[in-house]
C-alpha positions in Angstrom: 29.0 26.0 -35.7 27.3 24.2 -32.8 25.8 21.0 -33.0 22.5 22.3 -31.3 22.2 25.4 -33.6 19.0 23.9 -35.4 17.6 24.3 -32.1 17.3 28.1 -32.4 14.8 30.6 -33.8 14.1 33.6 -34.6 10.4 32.9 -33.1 9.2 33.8 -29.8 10.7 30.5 -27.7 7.4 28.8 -27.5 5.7 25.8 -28.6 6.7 25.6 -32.0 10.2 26.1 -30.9 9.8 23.1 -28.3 8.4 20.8 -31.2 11.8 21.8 -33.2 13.5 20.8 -29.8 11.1 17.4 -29.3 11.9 16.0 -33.2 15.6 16.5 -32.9 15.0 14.4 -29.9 13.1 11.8 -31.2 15.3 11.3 -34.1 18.2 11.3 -31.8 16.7 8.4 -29.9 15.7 7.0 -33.0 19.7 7.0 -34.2 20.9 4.3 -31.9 19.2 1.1 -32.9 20.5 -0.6 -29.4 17.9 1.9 -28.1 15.5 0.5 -29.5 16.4 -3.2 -29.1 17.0 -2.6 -25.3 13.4 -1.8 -25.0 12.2 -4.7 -26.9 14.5 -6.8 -24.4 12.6 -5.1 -21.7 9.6 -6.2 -22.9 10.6 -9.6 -23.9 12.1 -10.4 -19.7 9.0 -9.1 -18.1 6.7 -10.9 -20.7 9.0 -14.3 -20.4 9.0 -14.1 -16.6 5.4 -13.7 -16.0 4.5 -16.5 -18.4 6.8 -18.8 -16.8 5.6 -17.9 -13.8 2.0 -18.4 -14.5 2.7 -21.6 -16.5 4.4 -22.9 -13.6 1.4 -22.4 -11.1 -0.5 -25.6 -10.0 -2.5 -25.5 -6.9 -4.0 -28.5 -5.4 -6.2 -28.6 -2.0 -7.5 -31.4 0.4 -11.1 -31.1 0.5 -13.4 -33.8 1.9 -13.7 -35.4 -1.8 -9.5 -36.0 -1.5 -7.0 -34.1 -3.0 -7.3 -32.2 -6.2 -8.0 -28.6 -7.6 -8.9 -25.7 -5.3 -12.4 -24.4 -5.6 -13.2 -21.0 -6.5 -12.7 -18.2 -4.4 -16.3 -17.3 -2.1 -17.1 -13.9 -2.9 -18.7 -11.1 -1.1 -21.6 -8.5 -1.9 -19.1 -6.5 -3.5 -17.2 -9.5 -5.6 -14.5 -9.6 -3.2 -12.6 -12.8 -2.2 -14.2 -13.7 1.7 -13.6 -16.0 4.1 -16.7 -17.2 5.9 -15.9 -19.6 8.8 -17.2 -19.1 12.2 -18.9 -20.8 15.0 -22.3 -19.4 15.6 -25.1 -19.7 18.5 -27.9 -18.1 16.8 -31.9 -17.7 16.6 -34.4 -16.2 14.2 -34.6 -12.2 14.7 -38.4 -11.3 12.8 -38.6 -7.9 12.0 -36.8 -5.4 14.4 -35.2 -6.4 17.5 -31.7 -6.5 19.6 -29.1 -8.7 21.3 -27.5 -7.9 24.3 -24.4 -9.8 25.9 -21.1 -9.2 27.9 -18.1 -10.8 26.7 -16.4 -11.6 29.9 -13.2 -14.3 28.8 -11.9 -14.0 25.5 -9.0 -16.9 25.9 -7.7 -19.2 22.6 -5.1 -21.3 21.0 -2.3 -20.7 18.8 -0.2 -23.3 17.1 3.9 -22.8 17.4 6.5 -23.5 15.3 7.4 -27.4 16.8 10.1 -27.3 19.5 10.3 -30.8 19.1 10.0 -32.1 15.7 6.8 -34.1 14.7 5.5 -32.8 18.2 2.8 -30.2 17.6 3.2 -27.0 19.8 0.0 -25.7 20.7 0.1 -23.1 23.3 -2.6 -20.6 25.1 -3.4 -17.5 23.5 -5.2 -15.5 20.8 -3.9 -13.8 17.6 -4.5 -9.6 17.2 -8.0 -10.7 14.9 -9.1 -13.3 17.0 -13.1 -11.8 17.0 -15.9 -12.6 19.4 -19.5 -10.6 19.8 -22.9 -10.4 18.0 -23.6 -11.1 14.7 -26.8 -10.5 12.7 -27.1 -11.7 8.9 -29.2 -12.5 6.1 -28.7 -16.6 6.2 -26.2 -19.0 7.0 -25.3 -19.3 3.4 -21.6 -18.2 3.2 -21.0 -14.7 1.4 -24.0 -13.2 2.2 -24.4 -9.8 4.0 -23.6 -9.7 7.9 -22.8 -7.0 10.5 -21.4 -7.9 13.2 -19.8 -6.2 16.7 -16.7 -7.7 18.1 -14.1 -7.7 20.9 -10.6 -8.7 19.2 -7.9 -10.2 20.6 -5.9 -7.1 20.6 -7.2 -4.6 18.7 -10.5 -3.3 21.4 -13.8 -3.5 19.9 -15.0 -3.5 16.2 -17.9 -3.0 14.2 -17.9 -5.1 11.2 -19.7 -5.7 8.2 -20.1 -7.3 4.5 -16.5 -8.5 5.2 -14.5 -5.4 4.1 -15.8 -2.6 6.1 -14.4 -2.1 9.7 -14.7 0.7 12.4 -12.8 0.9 15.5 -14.4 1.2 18.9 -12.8 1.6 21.9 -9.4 -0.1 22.5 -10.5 -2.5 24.9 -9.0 -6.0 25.9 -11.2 -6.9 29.0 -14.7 -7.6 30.0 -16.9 -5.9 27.6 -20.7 -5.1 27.4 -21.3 -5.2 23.4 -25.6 -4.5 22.1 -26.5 -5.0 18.2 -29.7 -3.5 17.3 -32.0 -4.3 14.2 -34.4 -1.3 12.4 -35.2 -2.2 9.3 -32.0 -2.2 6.8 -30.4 -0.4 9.6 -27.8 -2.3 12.4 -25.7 -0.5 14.9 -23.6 -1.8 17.0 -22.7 -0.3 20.5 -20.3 -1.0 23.4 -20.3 -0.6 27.4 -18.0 -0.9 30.1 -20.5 -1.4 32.7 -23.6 -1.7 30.8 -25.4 1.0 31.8 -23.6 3.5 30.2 -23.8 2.9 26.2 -21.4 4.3 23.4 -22.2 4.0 19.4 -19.4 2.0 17.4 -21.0 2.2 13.7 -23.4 2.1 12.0 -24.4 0.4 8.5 -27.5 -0.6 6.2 -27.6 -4.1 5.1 -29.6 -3.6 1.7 -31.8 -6.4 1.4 -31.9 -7.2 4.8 -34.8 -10.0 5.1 -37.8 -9.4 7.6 -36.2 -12.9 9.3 -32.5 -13.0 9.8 -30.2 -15.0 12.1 -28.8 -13.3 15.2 -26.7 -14.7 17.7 -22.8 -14.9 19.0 -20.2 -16.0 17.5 -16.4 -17.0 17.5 -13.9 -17.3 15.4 -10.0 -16.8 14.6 -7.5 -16.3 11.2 -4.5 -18.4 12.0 -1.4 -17.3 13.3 1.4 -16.4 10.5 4.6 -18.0 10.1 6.0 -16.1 8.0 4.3 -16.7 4.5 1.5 -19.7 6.0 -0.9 -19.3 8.8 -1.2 -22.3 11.4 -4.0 -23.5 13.4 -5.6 -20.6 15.8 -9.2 -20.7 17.6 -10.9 -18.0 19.7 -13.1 -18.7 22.8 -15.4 -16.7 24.8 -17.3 -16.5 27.4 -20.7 -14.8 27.3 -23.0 -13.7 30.0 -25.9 -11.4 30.4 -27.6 -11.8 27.5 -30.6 -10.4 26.2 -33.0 -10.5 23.2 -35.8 -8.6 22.3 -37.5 -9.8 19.1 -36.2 -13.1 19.4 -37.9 -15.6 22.0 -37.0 -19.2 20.1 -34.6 -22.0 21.3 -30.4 -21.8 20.7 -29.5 -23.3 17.2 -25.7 -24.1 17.0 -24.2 -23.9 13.7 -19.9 -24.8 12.4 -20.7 -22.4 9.6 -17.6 -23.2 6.7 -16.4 -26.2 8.5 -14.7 -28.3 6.3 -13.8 -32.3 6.1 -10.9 -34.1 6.4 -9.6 -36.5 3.4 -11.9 -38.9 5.1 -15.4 -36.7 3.9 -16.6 -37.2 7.9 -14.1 -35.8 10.2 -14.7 -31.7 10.7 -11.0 -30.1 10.5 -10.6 -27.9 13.2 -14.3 -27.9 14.8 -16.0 -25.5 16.6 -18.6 -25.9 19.7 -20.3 -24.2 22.6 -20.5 -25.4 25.9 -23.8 -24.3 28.4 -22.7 -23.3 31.8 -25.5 -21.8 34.1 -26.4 -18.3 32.1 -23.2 -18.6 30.2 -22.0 -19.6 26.8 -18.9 -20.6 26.1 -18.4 -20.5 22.4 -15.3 -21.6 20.3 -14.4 -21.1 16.9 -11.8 -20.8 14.1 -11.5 -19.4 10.7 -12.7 -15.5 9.9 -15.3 -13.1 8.7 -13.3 -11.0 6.4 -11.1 -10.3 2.9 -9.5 -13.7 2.0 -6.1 -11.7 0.9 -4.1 -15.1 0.3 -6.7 -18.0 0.6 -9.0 -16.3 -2.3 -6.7 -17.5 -4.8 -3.7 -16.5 -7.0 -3.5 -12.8 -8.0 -3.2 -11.0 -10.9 -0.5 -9.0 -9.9 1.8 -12.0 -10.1 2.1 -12.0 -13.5 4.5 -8.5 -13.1 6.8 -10.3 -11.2 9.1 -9.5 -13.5 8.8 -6.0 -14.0 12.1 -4.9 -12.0 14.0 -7.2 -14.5 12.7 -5.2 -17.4 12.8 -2.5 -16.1 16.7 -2.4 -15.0 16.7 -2.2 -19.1 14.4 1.0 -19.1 16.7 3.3 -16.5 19.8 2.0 -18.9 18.2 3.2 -21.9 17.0 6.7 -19.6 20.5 7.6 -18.3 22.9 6.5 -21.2 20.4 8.9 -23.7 21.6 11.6 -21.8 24.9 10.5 -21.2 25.7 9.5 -24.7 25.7 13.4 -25.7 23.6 15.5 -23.6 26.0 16.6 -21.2 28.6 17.4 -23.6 25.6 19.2 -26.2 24.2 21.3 -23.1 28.1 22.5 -21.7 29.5 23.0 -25.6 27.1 25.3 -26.9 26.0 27.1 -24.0 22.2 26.7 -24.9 20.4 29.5 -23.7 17.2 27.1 -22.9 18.7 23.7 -21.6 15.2 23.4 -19.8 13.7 22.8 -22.8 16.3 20.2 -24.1 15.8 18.6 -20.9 12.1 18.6 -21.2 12.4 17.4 -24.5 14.7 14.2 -23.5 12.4 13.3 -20.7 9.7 13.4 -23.2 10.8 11.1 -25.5 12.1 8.5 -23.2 9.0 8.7 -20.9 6.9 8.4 -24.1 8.7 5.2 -25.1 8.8 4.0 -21.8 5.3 4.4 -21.7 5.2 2.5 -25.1 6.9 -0.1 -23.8 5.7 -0.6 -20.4 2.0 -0.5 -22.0 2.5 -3.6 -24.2 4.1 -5.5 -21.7 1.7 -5.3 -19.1 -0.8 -5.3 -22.0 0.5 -8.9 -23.2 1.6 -10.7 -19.4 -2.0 -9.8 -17.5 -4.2 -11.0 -19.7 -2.5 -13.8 -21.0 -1.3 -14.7 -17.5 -4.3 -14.8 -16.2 -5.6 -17.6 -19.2 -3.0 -19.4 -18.3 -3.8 -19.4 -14.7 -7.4 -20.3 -15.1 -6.4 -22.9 -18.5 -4.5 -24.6 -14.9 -7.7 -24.9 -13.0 -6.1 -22.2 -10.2 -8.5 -20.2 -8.0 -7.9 -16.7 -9.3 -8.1 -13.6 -7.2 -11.5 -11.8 -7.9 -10.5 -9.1 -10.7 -12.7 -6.4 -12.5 -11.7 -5.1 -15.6 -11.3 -1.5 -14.0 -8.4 -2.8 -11.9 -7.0 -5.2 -15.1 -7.2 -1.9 -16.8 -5.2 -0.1 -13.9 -2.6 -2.6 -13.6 -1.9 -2.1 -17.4 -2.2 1.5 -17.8 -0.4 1.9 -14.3 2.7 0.1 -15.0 2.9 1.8 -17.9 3.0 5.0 -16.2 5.4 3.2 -13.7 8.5 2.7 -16.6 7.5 6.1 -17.5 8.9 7.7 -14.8 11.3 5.4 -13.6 12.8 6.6 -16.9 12.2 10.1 -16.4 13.8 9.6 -12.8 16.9 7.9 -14.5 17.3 10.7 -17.0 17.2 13.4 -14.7 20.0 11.4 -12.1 22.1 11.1 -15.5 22.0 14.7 -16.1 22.5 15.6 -12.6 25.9 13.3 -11.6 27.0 13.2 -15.0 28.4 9.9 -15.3 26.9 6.9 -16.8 27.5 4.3 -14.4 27.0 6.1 -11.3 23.6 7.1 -12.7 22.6 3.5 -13.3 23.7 2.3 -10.2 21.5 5.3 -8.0 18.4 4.5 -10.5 18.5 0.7 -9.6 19.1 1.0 -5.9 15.8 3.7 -5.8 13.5 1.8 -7.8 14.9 -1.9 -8.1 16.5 -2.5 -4.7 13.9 -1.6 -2.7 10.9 -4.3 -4.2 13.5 -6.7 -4.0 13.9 -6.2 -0.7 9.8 -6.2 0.0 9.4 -9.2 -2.1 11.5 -10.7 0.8 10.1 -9.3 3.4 12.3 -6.8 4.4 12.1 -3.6 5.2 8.6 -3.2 3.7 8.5 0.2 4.6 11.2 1.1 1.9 7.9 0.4 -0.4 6.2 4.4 1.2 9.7 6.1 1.2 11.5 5.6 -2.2 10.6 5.6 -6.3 9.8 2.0 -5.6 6.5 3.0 -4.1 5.2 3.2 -7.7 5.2 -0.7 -7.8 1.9 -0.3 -5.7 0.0 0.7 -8.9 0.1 -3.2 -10.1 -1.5 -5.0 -6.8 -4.3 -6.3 -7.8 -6.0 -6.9 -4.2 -6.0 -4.1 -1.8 -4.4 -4.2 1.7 -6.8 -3.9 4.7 -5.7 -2.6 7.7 -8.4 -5.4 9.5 -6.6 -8.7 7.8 -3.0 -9.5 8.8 -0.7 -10.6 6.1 2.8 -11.5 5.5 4.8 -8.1 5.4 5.9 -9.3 2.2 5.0 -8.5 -2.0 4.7 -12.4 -2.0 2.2 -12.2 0.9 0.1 -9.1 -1.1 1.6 -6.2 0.9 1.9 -3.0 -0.1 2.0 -0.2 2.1 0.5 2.2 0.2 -2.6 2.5 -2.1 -2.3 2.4 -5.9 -2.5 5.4 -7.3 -0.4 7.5 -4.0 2.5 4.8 -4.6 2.8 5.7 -8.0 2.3 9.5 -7.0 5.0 9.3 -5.0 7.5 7.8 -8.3 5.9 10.4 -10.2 7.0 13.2 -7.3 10.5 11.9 -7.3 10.8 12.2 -11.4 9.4 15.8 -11.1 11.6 16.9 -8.7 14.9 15.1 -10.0 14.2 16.8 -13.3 13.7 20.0 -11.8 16.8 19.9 -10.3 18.5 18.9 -13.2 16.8 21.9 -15.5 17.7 24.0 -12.5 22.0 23.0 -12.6 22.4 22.9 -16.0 20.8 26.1 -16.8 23.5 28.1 -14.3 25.7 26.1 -15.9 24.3 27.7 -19.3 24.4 31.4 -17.7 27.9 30.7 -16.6 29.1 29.9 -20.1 27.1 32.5 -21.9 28.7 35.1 -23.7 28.9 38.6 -22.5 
């Protein structure tokens, strides 16, 4: 008599004899108590890890005051981390009104690795966001609603606004006619190579836009990246041509979000304008955008670990199979293995699930205490994305398990189904968290790992190609799509072998 015989019916093959199918299973998991303690120990690495992790964290800056803890992050209009540092040449715009200037010289600074150590190595140039044009927005005050049009170092001409919104214009590097107009709550920004003839970038409403705002040109320049750390970089233009309508006062000259050495009187990094005949020659450093790593630590940190637990998971996934499912499927010649397949993948998935929910249940919120109990600037975080990053690394060890069981049942051989399951869905972040090959993170199971970032990538900020930097190449929910894909099809394939298999075997 066949070990799988309680399996049939004498019922329609349905639901109820899928539940028959689905309890066997369960209590067949439930059989092996190093099942179950492997999953604890999954939990228990990815829980350990982020702890220590957070625990560990200490981050101290030099502000004018001396050195001690960072403040918080500046947030935008939409609770995003920001930076705010520019150097602006601005006047009062009351009601509606325009400015009009050419930026003729966009030149700058970058700071090189040292060729000769303790010698800085400062050279010409300007990094790819380097940003000069018009600006209008609500105040000075930092964080408060802008929109701006730009010419960037080497990405043409932008239209800007409330820090995480950007619009391409025309890919332009040279001389360039830019025009921001004011109507109401409305600002649009337009571009001209000769200034005659005018083409629209964007255009955006600034809710609450006073009936006085500041409008002028400005500068300004993220730092170049070395690798994980950005240096000193600064952006100068040169404007000419420039017209107002609306605004008839005197030039005011602000360093907005300059800070202070360790003395409290020396400005780091400075900005200025210089007057030259019609033109204005304005320099500045810092940005107007997402502050991806200055805004603090993020949350997604504290699932460092994850690909050490989760090495645990695919074991549990492939050897569940392993252990008898090949040799249960091939003895009896079951007419349905799809269902015993389904039925495996079930159960695993659902402990997986299980598992993966009360780890990332346990590591974000108590990493994050332990982050702020340490005085860290945190990362910006609502409790829709806390939510996502618990439920969605859950779904992650879902079907990275499903993934692993379906490999298992398709090579057959423990070890060799272990080894492909790590190298798809391990390997790969590993490799990203270093740097390498980030592009590994679109292609493979690994992609899933996108559902934990806590801060999204934007295509207008450069970062550190790395997961220590905050890169991820895809969005949340499509990374985890595309794990999800591979599990479906790897399962399908395996449902698909096994039941010729089953046809071959059948009795005549």
């Amino acid at each position: 008599m066949s070990p799988f015989t309680s399996y049939r019916s004498s019922r329609r093959a349905g639901q109820d004899g899928f539940s028959q199918v689905l309890r066997a299973e369960w209590a067949t998991f439930r059989s092996v108590r190093g099942r179950a303690l492997a999953m604890a120990a999954s939990v228990l690495v990815t829980v350990s890890l982020g702890l220590l992790i957070a625990g560990g964290a200490r981050s101290t800056c030099v502000t004018g005051k001396g050195e001690g803890p960072c403040p918080a992050p500046l947030v935008g209009p939409d609770g995003t981390a920001v930076r705010d540092k520019y150097y602006f040449v601005h006047q009062p715009l009351k009601g509606n009104g325009s400015i009009t200037a050419r930026v003729s010289d966009m030149t700058g600074q970058i700071r090189l690795p040292d060729a000769i150590p303790g010698v800085r190595n400062v050279k010409e140039g300007t990094v790819p966001w380097a940003k000069a044009g018009l600006l209008i927005r609500q105040s000075l005050k930092q964080g408060t609603p802008y929109a701006a049009v730009m010419l960037t170092g080497y990405h043409g001409v932008r239209m800007q606004h409330n820090y995480i919104h950007d619009v391409a214009g025309g890919p332009h590097n040279g001389p360039q006619w830019l025009r921001l107009t004011r109507s109401g709550d409305t600002v649009t920004g337009y571009e001209s190579d000769d200034g005659k003839r005018w083409t629209e970038v964007g255009t955006v409403k600034l809710t609450g836009l006073p009936e006085t705002a500041e409008i002028g040109l400005f500068a300004t320049s993220p730092g170049v990246l070395w690798e994980m750390t950005k240096a000193f970089a600064q952006a100068t233009a040169t404007f000419d041509r420039i017209e107002l309508q609306g605004a008839n006062g005197s030039w005011r000259r602000d360093d907005v979000g300059v800070t202070l050495r360790s003395d409290g009187t020396t400005p780091h990094h400075p900005g200025g304008v210089v007057e030259s005949g019609d033109k204005l020659i304005v320099t500045g450093s810092g940005d107007i955008g997402p502050a991806t790593v200055e805004g603090g630590l993020r949350a997604d940190f504290t699932l460092i670990g994850g690909f050490a637990g989760l090495i645990l998971v695919l074991v549990v996934a492939v050897t569940f199979f392993t252990a008898e499912g090949r040799r249960g499927l091939m003895r009896t010649g079951l007419p349905h293995p799809a269902r015993l397949l389904a039925a495996k993948a079930a159960v695993v998935g659902a402990v997986a699930f299980v598992a993966g929910l009360v780890t990332s249940g346990v590591v974000v919120p108590a990493g994050l205490a332990m982050l702020r109990a340490h005085q860290n600037p945190i990362q910006p975080i609502t409790l829709g994305t806390e939510l996502r990053m618990i439920v969605g690394f859950a779904a992650l060890t879902a079907a990275a398990a499903v993934l692993a069981l379906g490999l298992a049942a398709l090579v057959e051989r423990a070890v060799v189904a272990i080894a492909l399951a790590v190298a798809l869905v391990v390997v790969p972040y590993l490799l990203a968290m270093a740097g390498l090959v980030p592009w590994l993170l679109m292609i493979t199971p690994a992609a899933g790992f996108a559902i934990t970032q806590s801060v999204p990538t934007f295509a207008h900020v450069d970062v550190d190609r790395s997961l220590l930097g905050g890169y991820y190449p895809l969005p949340p929910w499509a990374g985890l799509a595309v794990t999800c894909g591979y599990a479906a099809i790897t399962l399908g394939a395996a449902i698909a072998v096994h039941r010729r298999k089953s046809a071959l075997v059948r009795p005549r």
